[in-house]
MARVEX-723371 format. One record per residue: residue in three letters; z, y, x of N, C-alpha, C, O in turn. Coordinates in steps of 0.05 Angstrom, whole numbers, padded with zeros to 5 digits, always signed. Layout:
BEGIN
ALAZYXZYXZYXZYX
...
This chain:
BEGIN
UNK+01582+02573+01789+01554+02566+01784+01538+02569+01809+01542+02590+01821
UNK+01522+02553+01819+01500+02548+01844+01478+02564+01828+01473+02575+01807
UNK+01467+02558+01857+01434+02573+01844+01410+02552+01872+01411+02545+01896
UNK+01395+02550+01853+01371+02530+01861+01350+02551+01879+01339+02572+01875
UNK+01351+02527+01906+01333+02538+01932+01313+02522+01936+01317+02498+01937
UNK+01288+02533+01939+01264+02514+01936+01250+02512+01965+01230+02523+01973
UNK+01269+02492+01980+01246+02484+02008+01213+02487+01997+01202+02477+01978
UNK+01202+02506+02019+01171+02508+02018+01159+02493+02019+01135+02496+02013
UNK+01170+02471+02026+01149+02438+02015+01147+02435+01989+01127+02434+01975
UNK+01168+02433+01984+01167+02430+01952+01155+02448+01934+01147+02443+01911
UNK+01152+02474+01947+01136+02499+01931+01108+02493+01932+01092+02504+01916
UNK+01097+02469+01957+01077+02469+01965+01064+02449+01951+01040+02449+01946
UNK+01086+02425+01941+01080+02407+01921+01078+02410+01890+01072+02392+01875
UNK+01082+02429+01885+01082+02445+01849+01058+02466+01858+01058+02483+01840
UNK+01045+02471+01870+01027+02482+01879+00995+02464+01876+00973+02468+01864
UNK+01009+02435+01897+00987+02416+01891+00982+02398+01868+00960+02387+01864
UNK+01004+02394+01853+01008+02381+01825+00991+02394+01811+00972+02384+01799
UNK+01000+02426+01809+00989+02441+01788+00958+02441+01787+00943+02440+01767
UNK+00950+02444+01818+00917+02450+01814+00906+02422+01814+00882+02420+01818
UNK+00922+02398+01809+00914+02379+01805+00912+02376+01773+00894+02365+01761
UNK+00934+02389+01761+00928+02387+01734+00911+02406+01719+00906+02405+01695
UNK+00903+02429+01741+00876+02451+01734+00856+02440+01729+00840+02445+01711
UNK+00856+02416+01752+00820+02409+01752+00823+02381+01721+00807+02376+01703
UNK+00844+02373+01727+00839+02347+01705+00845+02352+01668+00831+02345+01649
UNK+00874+02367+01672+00890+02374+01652+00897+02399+01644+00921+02401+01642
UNK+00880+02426+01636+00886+02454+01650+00912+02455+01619+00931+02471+01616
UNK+00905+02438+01606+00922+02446+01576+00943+02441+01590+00952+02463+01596
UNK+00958+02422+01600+00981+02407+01608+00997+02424+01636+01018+02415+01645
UNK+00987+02443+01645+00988+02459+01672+01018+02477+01668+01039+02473+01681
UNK+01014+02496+01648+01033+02518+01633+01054+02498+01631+01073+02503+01646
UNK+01057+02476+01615+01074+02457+01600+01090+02447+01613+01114+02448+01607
UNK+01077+02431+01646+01087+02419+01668+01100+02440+01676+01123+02432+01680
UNK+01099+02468+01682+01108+02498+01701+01143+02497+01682+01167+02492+01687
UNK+01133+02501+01667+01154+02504+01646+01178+02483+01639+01201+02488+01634
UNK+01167+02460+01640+01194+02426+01651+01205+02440+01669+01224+02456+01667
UNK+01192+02433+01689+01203+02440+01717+01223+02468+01723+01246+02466+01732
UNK+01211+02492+01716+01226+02514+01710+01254+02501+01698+01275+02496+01710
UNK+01248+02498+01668+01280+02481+01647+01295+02469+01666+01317+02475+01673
UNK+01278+02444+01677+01297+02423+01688+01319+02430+01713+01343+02427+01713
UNK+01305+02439+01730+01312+02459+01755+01336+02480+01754+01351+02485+01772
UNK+01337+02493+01727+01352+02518+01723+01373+02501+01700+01394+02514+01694
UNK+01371+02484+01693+01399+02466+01694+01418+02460+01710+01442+02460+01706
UNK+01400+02450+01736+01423+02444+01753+01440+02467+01763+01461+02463+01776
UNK+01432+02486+01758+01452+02507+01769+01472+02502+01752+01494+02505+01761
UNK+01471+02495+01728+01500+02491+01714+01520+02474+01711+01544+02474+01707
UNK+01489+02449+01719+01500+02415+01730+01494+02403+01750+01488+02379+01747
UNK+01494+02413+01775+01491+02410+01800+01485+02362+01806+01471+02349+01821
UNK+01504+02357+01787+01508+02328+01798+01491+02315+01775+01493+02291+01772
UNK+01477+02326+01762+01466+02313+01734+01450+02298+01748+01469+02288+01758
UNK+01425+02283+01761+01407+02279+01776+01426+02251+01789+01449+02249+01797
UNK+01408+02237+01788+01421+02197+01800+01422+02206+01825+01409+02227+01828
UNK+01434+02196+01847+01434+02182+01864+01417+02166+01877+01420+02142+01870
UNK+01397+02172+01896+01380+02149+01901+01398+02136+01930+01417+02141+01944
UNK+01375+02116+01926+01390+02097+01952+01378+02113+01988+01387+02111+02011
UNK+01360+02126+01979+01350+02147+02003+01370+02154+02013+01368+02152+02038
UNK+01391+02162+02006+01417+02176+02018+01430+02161+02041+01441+02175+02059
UNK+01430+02134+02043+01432+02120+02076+01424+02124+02085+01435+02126+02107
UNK+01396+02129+02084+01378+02139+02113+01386+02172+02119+01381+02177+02143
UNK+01393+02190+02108+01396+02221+02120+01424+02222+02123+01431+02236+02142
UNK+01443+02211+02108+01466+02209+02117+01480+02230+02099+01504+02237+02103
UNK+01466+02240+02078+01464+02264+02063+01459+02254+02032+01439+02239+02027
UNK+01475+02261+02013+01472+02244+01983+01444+02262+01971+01448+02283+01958
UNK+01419+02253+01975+01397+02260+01954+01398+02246+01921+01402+02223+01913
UNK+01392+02274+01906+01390+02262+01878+01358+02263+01862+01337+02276+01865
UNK+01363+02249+01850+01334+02252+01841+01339+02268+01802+01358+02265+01786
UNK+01316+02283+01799+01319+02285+01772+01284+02275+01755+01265+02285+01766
UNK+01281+02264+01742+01263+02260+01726+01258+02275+01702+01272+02276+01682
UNK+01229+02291+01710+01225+02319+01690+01201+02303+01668+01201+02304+01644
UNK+01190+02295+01680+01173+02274+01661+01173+02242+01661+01185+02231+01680
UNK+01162+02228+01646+01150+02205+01653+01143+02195+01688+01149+02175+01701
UNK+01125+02222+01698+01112+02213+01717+01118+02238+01742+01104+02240+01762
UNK+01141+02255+01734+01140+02275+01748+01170+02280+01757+01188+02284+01740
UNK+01176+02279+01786+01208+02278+01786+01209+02293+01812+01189+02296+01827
UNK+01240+02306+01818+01249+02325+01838+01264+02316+01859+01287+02310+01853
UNK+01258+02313+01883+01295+02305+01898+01304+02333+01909+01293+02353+01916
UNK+01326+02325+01907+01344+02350+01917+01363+02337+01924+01367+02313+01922
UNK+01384+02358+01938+01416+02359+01948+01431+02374+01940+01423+02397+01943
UNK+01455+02370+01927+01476+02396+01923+01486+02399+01950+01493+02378+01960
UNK+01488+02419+01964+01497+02439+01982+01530+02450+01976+01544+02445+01957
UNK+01532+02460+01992+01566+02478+01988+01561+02500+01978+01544+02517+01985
UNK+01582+02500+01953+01591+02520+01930+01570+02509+01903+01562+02522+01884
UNK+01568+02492+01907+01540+02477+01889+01516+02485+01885+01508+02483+01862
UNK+01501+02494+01901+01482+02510+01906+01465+02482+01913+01474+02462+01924
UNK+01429+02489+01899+01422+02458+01898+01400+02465+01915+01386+02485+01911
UNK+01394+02445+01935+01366+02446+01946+01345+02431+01938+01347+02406+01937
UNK+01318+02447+01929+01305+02423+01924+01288+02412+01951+01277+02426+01968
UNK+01288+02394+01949+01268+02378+01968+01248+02363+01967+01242+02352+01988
UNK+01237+02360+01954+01206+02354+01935+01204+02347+01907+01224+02342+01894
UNK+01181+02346+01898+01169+02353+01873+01153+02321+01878+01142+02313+01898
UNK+01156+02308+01854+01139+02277+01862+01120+02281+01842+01127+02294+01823
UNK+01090+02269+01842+01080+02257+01814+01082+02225+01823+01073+02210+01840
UNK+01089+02226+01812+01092+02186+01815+01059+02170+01806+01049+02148+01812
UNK+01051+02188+01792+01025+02167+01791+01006+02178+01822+00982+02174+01821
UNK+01016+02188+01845+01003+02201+01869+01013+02171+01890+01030+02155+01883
UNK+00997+02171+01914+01008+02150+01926+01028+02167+01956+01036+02159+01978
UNK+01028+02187+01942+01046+02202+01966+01070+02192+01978+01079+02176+01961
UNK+01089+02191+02001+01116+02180+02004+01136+02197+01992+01141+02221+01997
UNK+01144+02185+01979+01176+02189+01954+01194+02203+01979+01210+02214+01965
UNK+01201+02211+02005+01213+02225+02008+01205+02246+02042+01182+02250+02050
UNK+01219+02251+02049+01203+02271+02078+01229+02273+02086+01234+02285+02107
């Protein structure tokens, strides 16, 4: 079993989601913490569950994506011994760039 490492970008992006959903959605805040938590602490058990995006030609490195909501999704990498990195936190309705 891996265990999930959260690049500080990505800590920095569940940080800005959240107080985005303070100011608009404070009901929806706890709810979103808690997907993310679930979805995240799966992959330690299923490291490869998460697609494949086509991003992975450009780093040379297989990124996966997982979709925690409708509008809310993770990329990451499995690492050696399956240990998963995440690498950002998306809201897709944001016009942010899908990867870094």
């Amino acid at each position: 079993m891996g265990k999930v490492i959260w690049n500080p970008l990505a800590l920095d992006d569940l940080q800005r989601i959240g107080e985005y959903m303070r100011e608009t959605t404070p009901w929806k805040e706890q709810q979103f913490l808690g997907d993310i938590v679930e979805k995240t602490e799966q992959l330690e058990h299923q490291p490869h569950n998460g697609q494949k995006i086509s991003s992975s030609d450009i780093t040379g490195q297989e990124v996966r994506t997982l979709l925690v909501t409708k509008n809310l999704r993770v990329l990451y990498r499995v690492i050696p011994n399956d240990d998963v990195f995440i690498i950002q936190v998306l809201d897709l309705r944001s016009d942010r760039p899908s990867y870094r």
